[in-house]
C-alpha positions in Angstrom: -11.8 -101.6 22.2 -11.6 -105.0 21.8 -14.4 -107.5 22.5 -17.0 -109.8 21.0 -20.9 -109.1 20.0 -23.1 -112.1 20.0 -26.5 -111.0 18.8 -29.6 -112.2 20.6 -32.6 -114.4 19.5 -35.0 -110.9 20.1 -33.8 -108.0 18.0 -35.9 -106.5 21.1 -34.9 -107.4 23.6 -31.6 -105.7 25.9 -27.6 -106.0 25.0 -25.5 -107.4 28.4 -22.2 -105.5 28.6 -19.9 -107.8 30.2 -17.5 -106.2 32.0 -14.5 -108.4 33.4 -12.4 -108.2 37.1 -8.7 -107.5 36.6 -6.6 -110.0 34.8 -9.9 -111.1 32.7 -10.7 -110.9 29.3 -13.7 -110.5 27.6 -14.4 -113.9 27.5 -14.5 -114.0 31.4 -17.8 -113.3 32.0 -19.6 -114.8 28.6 -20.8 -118.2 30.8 -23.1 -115.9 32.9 -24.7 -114.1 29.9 -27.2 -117.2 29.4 -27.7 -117.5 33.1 -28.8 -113.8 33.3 -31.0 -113.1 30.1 -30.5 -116.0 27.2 -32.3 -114.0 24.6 -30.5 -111.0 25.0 -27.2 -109.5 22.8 -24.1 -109.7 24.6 -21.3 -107.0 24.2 -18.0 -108.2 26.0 -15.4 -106.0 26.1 -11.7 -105.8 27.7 -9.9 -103.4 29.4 -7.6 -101.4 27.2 -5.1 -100.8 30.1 -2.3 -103.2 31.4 -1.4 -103.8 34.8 1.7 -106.0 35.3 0.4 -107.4 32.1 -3.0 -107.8 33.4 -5.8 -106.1 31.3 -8.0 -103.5 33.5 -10.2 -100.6 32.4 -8.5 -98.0 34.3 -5.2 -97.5 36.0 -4.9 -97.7 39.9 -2.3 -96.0 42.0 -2.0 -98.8 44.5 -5.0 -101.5 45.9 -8.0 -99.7 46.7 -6.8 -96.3 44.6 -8.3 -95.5 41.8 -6.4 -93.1 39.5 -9.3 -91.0 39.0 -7.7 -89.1 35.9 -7.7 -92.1 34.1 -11.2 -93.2 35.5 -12.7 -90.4 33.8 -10.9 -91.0 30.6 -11.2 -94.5 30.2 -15.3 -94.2 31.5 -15.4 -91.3 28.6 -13.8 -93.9 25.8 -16.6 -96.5 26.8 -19.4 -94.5 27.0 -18.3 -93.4 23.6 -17.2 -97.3 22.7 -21.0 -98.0 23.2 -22.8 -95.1 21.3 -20.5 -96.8 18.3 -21.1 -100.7 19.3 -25.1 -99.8 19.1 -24.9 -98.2 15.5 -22.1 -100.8 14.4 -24.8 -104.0 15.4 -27.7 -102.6 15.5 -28.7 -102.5 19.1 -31.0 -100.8 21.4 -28.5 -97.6 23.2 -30.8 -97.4 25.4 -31.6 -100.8 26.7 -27.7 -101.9 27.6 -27.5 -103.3 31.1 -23.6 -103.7 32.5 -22.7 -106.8 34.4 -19.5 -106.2 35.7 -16.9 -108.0 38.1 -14.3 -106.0 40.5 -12.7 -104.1 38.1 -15.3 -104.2 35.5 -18.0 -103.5 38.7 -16.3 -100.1 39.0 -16.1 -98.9 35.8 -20.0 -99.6 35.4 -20.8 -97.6 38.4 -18.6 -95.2 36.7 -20.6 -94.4 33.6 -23.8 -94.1 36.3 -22.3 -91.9 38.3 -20.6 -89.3 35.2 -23.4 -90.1 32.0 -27.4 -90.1 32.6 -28.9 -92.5 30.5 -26.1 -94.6 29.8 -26.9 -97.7 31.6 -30.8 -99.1 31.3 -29.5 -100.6 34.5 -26.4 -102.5 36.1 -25.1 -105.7 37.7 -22.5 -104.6 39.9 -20.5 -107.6 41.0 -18.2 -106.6 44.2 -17.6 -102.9 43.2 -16.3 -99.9 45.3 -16.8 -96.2 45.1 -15.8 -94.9 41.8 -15.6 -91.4 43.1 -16.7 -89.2 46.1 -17.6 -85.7 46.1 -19.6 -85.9 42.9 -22.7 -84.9 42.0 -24.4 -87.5 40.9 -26.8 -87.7 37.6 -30.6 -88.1 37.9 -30.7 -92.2 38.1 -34.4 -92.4 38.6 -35.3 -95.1 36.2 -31.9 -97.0 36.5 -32.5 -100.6 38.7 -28.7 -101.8 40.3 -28.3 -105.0 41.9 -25.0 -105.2 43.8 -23.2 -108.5 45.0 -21.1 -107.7 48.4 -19.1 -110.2 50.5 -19.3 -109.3 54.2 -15.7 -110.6 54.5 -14.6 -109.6 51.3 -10.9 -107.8 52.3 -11.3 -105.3 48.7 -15.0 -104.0 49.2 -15.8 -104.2 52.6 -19.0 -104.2 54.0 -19.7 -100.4 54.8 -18.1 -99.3 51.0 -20.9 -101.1 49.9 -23.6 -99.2 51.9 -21.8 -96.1 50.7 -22.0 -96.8 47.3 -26.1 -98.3 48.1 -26.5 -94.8 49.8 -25.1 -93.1 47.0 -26.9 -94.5 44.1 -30.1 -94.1 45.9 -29.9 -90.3 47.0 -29.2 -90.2 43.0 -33.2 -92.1 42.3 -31.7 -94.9 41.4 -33.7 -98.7 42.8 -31.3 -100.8 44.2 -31.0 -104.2 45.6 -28.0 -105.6 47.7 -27.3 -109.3 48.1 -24.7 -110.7 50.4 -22.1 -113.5 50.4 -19.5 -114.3 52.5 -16.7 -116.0 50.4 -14.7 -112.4 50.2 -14.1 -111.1 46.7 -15.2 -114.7 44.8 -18.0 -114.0 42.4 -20.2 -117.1 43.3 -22.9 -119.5 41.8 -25.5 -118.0 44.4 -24.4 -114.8 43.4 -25.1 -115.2 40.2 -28.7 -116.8 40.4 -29.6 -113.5 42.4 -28.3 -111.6 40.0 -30.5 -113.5 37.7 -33.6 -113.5 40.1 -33.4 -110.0 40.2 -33.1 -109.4 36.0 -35.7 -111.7 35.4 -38.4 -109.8 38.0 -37.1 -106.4 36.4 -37.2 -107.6 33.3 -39.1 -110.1 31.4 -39.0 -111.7 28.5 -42.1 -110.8 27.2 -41.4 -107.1 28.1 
């Protein structure tokens, strides 16, 4: 998969997998890595699948469809993609945290809701349900912030207390902030994403 690695100032500290909204690349989301945790490793990657020339990580049958065949293949390859990133640089597997946008929000709630233990935890930037009617792996230890936009015309307002509801009948802790500038990923957004890492995680830990 393609993507950049830029190893952090702590060879203990936690990789950021930057995850990008459609049309990104991996360079999309590198500005908030600093923001979020500066002495971490950041992992970047891009979606291997094109939409009207527009890289996603999985294929969609229309706005608001996911092509759940495809889901589970393309969440497979970067669950696999990351066992090989952590030997390749010499990372903690254990200690990844996604931050994804959109797009790149689903397919992190993806790999927690198909692989236990793949995520330490997750920064889920205006995500939808990745799939329904699945049972869900333990997720007891697993911390998910999740941005929503109470006018955001993709993930409205009650797909997001789905997915909260969902997560947490699975163990997992998680925190919801709200905006109301729709689908925008937002400066405020950001600094409570960053609020919340930093009080989950910190430096000295």
């Amino acid at each position: 998969m393609k993507h950049i690695f830029q190893k952090g100032s702590n060879e203990n500290e936690r990789t950021l997998l930057l995850l990008h909204g459609t049309g990104g690349t991996e360079n999309d989301l590198l500005p908030i890595a600093p923001m979020i945790d500066p002495s971490a490793s950041v992992l970047s990657v891009r979606g291997s699948v094109l939409e009207n020339g527009m890289p996603r990580f999985f294929r969609r049958l229309a706005e608001g469809v996911f092509d759940e065949e495809d889901l589970l293949l393309r969440t497979k390859e970067l669950h696999e993609f990351l066992d090989q990133a952590s030997e390749q640089y010499g990372f903690a597997r254990n200690r990844i945290v996604a931050v994804g946008y959109s797009n790149g929000a689903n397919i992190a709630g993806s790999l927690l809701f198909h692989y236990k233990d793949s995520l330490h935890g997750a920064v889920l930037h205006h995500p939808m349900v990745p799939r329904r009617g699945l049972k869900l792996p333990d997720l007891s230890q697993i911390p998910v912030f999740i941005g929503a936009g109470g006018n955001d015309p993709i993930c409205s307002p009650e797909e997001m207390s789905e997915l909260e509801n969902l997560l947490k009948s699975a163990g997992a802790s998680v925190t919801v902030h709200w905006e109301s500038h729709g689908h925008q990923l937002t400066r405020t957004e950001v600094d409570a994403a960053a609020e919340w890492y930093r009080n989950l995680f910190p430096a000295s830990s």
